[in-house]
Structure formats: structure tokens, C-alpha cells
TORKOLKOL-286072 format. One record per residue: x, y, z of N, C-alpha, C, CB in turn; residue in one letter. Coordinates in nm, 4 decimals, padded with zeros to 6 digits. Glycine has a CB too. Layout:
// TORKOLKOL-286072
+----------+----------+----------+----------+----------+----------+----------+----------+----------+----------+----------+----------+------+
:      nxx :      nyy :      nzz :     caxx :     cayy :     cazz :      cxx :      cyy :      czz :     cbxx :     cbyy :     cbzz : resn :
+----------+----------+----------+----------+----------+----------+----------+----------+----------+----------+----------+----------+------+
:        X :        Y :        Z :        X :        Y :        Z :        X :        Y :        Z :        X :        Y :        Z :    A :
...
+----------+----------+----------+----------+----------+----------+----------+----------+----------+----------+----------+----------+------+
This chain:
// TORKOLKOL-286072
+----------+----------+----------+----------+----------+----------+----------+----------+----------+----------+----------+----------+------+
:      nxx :      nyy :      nzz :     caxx :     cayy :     cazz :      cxx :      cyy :      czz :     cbxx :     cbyy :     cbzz : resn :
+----------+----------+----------+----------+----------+----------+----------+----------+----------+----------+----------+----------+------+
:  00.3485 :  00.5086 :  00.6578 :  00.4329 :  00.4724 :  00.5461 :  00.3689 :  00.5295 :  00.4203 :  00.4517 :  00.3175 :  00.5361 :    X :
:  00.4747 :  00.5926 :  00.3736 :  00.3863 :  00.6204 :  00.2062 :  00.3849 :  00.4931 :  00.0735 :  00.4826 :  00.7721 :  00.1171 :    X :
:  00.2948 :  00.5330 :  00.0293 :  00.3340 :  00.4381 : -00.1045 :  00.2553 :  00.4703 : -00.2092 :  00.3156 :  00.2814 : -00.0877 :    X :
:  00.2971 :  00.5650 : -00.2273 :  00.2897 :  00.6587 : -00.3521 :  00.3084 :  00.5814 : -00.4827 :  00.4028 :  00.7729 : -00.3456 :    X :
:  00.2310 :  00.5575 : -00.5878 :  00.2459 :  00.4938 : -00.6999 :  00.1783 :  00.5495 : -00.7932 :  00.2199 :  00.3752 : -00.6928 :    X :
:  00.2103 :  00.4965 : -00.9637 :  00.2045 :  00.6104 : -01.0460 :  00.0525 :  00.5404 : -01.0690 :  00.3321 :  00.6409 : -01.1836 :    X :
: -00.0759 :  00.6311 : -01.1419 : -00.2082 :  00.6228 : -01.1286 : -00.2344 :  00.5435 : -01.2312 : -00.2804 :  00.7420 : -01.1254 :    X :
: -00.1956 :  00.4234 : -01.2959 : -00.2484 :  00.3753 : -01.4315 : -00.3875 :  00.3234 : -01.4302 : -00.1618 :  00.2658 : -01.4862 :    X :
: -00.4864 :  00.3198 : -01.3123 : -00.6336 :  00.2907 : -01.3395 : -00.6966 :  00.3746 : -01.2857 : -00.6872 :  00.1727 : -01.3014 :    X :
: -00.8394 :  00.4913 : -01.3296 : -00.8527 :  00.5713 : -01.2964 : -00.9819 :  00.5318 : -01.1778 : -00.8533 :  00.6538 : -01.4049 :    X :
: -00.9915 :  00.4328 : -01.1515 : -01.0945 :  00.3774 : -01.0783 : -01.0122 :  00.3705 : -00.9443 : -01.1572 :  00.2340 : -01.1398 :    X :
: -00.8760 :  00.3092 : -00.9431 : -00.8197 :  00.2823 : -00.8415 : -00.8317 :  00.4267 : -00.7387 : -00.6797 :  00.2297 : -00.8849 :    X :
: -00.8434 :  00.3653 : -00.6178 : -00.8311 :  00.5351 : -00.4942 : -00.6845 :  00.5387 : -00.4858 : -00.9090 :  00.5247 : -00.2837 :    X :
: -00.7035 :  00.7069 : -00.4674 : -00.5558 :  00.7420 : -00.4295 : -00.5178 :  00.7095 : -00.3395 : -00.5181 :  00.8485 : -00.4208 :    X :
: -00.3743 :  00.7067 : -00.3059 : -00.3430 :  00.6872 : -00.2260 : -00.3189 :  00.5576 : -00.1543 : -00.3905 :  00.7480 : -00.1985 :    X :
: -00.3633 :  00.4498 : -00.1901 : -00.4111 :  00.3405 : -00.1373 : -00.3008 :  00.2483 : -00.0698 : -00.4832 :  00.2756 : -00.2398 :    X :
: -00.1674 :  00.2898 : -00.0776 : -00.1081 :  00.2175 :  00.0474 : -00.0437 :  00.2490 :  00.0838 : -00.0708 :  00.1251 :  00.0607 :    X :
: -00.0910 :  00.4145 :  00.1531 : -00.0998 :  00.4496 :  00.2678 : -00.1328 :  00.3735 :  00.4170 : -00.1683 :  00.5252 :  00.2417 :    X :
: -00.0342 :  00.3753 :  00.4835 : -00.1124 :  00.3269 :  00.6237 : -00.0443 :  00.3144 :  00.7356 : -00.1724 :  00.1995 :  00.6180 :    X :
: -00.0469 :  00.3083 :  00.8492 :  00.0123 :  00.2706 :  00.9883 : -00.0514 :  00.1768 :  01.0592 :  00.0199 :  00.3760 :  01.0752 :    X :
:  00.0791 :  00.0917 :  01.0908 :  00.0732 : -00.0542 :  01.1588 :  00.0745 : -00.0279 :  01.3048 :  00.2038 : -00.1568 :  01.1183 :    X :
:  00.0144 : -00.0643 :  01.3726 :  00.0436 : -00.0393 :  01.5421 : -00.0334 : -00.1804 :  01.5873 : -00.0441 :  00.1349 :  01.6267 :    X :
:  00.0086 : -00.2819 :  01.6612 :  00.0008 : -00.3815 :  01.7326 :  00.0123 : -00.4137 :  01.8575 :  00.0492 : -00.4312 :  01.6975 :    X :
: -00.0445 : -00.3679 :  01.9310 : -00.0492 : -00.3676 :  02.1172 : -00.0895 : -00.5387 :  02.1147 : -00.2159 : -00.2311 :  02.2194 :    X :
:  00.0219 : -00.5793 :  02.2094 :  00.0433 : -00.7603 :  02.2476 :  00.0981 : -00.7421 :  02.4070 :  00.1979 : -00.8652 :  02.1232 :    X :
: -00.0009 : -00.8512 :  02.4616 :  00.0252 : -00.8735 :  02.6360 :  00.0259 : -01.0145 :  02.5957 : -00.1088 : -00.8167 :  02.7782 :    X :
:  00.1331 : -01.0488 :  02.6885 :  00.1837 : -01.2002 :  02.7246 :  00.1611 : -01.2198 :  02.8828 :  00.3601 : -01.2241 :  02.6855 :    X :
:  00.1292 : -01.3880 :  02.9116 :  00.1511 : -01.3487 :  03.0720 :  00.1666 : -01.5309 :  03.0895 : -00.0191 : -01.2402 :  03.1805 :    X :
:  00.2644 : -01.5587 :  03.1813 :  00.2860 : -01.6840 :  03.1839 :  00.2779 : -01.7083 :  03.3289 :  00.4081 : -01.7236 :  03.1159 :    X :
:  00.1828 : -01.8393 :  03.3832 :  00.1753 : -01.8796 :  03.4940 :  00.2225 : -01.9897 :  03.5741 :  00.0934 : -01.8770 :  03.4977 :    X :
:  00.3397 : -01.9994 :  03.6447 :  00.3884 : -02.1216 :  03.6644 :  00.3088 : -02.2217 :  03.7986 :  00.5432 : -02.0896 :  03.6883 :    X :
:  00.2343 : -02.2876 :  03.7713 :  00.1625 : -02.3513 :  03.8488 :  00.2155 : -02.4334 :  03.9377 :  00.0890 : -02.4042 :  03.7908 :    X :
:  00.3369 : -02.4995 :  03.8845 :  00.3887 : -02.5943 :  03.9757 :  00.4046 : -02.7199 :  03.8964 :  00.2990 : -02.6127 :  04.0995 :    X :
:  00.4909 : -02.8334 :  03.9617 :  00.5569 : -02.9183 :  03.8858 :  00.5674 : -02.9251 :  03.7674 :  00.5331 : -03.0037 :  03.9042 :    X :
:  00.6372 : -02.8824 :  03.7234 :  00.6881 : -02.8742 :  03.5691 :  00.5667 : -02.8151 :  03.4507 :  00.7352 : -03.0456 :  03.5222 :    X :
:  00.4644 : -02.7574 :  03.5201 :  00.3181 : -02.7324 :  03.4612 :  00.3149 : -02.5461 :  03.4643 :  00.1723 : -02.8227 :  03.5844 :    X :
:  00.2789 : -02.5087 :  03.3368 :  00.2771 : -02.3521 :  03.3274 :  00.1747 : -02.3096 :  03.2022 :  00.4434 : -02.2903 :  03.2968 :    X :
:  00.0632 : -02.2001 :  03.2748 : -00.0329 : -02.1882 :  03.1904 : -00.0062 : -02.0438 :  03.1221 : -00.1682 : -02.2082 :  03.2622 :    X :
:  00.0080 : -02.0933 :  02.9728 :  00.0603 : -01.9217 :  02.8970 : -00.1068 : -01.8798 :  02.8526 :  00.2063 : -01.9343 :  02.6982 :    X :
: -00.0987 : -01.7281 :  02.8605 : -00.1931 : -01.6223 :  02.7615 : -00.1505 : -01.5399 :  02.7179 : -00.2906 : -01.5583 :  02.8005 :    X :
: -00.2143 : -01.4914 :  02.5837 : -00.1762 : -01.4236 :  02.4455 : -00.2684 : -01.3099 :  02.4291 : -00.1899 : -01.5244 :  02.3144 :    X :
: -00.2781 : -01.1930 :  02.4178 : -00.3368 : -01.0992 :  02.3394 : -00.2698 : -01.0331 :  02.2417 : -00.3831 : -01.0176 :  02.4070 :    X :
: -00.3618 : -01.0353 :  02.1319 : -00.3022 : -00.9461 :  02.0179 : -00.4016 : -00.8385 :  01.9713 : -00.2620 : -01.0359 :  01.8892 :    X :
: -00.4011 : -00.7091 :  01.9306 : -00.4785 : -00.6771 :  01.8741 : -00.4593 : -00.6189 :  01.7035 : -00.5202 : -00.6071 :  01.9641 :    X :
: -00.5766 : -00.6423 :  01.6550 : -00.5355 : -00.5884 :  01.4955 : -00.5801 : -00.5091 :  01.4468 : -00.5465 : -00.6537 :  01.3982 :    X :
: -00.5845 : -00.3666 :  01.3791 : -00.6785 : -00.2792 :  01.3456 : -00.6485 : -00.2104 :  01.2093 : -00.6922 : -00.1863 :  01.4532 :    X :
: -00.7338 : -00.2024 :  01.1199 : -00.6975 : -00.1623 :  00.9990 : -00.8131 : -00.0598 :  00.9402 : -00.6729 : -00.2887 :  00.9135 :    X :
: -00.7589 :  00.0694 :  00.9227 : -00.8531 :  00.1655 :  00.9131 : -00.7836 :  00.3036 :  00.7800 : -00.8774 :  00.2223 :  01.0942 :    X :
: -00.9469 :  00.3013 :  00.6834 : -00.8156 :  00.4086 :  00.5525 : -00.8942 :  00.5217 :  00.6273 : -00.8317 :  00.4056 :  00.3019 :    X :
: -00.7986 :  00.6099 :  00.6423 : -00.8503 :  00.7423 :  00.6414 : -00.9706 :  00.8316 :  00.6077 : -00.7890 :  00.7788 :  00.5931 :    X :
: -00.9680 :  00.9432 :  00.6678 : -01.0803 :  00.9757 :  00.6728 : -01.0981 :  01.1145 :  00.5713 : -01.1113 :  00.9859 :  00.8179 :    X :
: -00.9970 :  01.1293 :  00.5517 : -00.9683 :  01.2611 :  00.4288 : -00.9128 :  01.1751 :  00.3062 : -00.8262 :  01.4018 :  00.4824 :    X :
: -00.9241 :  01.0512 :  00.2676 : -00.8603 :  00.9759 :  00.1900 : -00.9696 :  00.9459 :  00.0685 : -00.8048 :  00.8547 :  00.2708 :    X :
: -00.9738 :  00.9318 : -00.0452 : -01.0705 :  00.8956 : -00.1290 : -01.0640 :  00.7373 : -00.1583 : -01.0579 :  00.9803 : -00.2513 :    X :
: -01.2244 :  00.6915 : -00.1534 : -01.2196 :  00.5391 : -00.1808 : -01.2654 :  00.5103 : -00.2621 : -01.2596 :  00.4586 : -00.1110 :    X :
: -01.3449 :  00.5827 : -00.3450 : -01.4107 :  00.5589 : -00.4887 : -01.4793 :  00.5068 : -00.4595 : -01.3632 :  00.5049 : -00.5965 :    X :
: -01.5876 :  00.4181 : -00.5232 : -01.7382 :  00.3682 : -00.5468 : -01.7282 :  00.2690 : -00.4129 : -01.7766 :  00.2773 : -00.7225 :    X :
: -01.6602 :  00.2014 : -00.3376 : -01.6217 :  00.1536 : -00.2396 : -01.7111 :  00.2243 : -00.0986 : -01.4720 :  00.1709 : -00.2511 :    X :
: -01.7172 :  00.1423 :  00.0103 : -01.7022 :  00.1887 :  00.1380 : -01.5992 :  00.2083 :  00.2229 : -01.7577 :  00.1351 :  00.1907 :    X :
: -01.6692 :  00.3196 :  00.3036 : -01.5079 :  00.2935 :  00.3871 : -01.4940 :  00.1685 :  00.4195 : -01.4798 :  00.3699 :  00.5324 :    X :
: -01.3213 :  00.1632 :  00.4378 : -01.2592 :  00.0043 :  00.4892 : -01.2407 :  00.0195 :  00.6388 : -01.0908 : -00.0457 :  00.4148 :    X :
: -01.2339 : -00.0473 :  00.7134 : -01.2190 : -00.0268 :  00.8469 : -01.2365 : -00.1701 :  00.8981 : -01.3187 :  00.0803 :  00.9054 :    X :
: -01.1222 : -00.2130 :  00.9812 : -01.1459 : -00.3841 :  01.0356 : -01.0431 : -00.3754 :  01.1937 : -01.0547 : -00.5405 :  00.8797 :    X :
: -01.0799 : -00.4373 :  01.2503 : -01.0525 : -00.4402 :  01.3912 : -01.1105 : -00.6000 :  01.4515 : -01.1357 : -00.2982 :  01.4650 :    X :
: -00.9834 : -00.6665 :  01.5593 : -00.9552 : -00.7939 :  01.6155 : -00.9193 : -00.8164 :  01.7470 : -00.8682 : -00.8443 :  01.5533 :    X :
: -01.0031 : -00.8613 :  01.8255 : -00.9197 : -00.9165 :  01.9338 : -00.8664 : -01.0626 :  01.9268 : -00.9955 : -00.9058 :  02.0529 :    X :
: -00.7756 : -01.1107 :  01.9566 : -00.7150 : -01.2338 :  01.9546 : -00.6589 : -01.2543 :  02.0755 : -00.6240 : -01.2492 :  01.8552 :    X :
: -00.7192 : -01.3801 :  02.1497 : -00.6665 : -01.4344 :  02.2596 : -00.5827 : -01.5408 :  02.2153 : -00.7640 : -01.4751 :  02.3520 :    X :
: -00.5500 : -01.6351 :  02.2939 : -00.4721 : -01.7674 :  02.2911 : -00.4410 : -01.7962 :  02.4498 : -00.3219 : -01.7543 :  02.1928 :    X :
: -00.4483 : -01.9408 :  02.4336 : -00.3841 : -01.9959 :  02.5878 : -00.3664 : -02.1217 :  02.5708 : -00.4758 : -01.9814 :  02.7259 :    X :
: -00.2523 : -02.1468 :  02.6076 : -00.1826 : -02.3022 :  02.6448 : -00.1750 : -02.3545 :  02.8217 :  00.0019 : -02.2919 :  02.5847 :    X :
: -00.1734 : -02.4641 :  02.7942 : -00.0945 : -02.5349 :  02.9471 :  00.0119 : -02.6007 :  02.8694 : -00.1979 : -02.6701 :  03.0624 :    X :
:  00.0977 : -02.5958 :  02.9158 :  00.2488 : -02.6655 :  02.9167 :  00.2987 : -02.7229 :  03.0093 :  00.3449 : -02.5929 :  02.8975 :    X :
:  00.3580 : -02.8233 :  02.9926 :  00.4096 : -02.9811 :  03.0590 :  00.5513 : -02.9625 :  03.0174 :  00.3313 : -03.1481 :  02.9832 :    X :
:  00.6227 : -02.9779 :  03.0888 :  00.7999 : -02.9963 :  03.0707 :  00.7957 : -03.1405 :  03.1416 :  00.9256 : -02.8560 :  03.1713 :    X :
:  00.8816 : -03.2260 :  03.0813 :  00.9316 : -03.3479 :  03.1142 :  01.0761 : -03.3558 :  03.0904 :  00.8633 : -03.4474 :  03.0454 :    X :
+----------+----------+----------+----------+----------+----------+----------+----------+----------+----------+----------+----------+------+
């Protein structure tokens, strides 16, 4: 996505919201039996500025997540 904006602080890095979202998610649900079912969740998150991109007095940014989750569920 671009996001091109006009430069009013000369400190600010160019470019800066620039970026691509990509989210890889696995679901998986287990039905155990009597009315009982065990869910799991993966998500992952990753956030990274470029590498031809200027960041000014800054470090590179770069952040990355794994996220699980799990329930048991009861139907009555």
C-alpha cells in the first residue's frame, strides 16, 4: 500500500506508511465427544520497514509474533 504524504517534518523518514499486511492463520477444531470440542488458533504477525527505505536517526523496525490460543467447549 502506498501512503505517500506531503513532508512537513524534516526528521520524519520517508516514506513511512509504506507497507504490506500478510497474516497466515490455522484453525483446527476437535470434536471429542459428548457435546465436548477442543478448538486451536494460530496467528502470525510480522512487521518489517524495508530495506532500501530510510529511517533516520532510528533503527531498523522489524517485529514478528506467534500467537496460539485454545479452548474446550461444552454445548448444553
Amino acid at each position: 500500500m502506498d501512503g505517500s504524504t506531503p513532508q512537513f517534518n524534516i526528521l520524519q523518514p520517508l516514506d513511512s506508511l509504506q507497507y504490506r499486511y500478510q497474516q497466515p492463520v490455522a484453525n483446527i477444531v476437535v470434536d471429542i465427544g459428548h457435546n465436548l470440542a477442543w478448538n486451536m488458533g494460530w496467528n502470525y504477525y510480522q512487521y518489517a520497514k524495508g530495506p532500501d527505505s530510510f529511517v533516520g536517526p532510528t533503527a531498523r523496525r522489524y517485529f514478528h509474533a506467534n500467537a496460539v490460543t485454545e479452548s474446550l467447549r461444552y454445548e448444553f
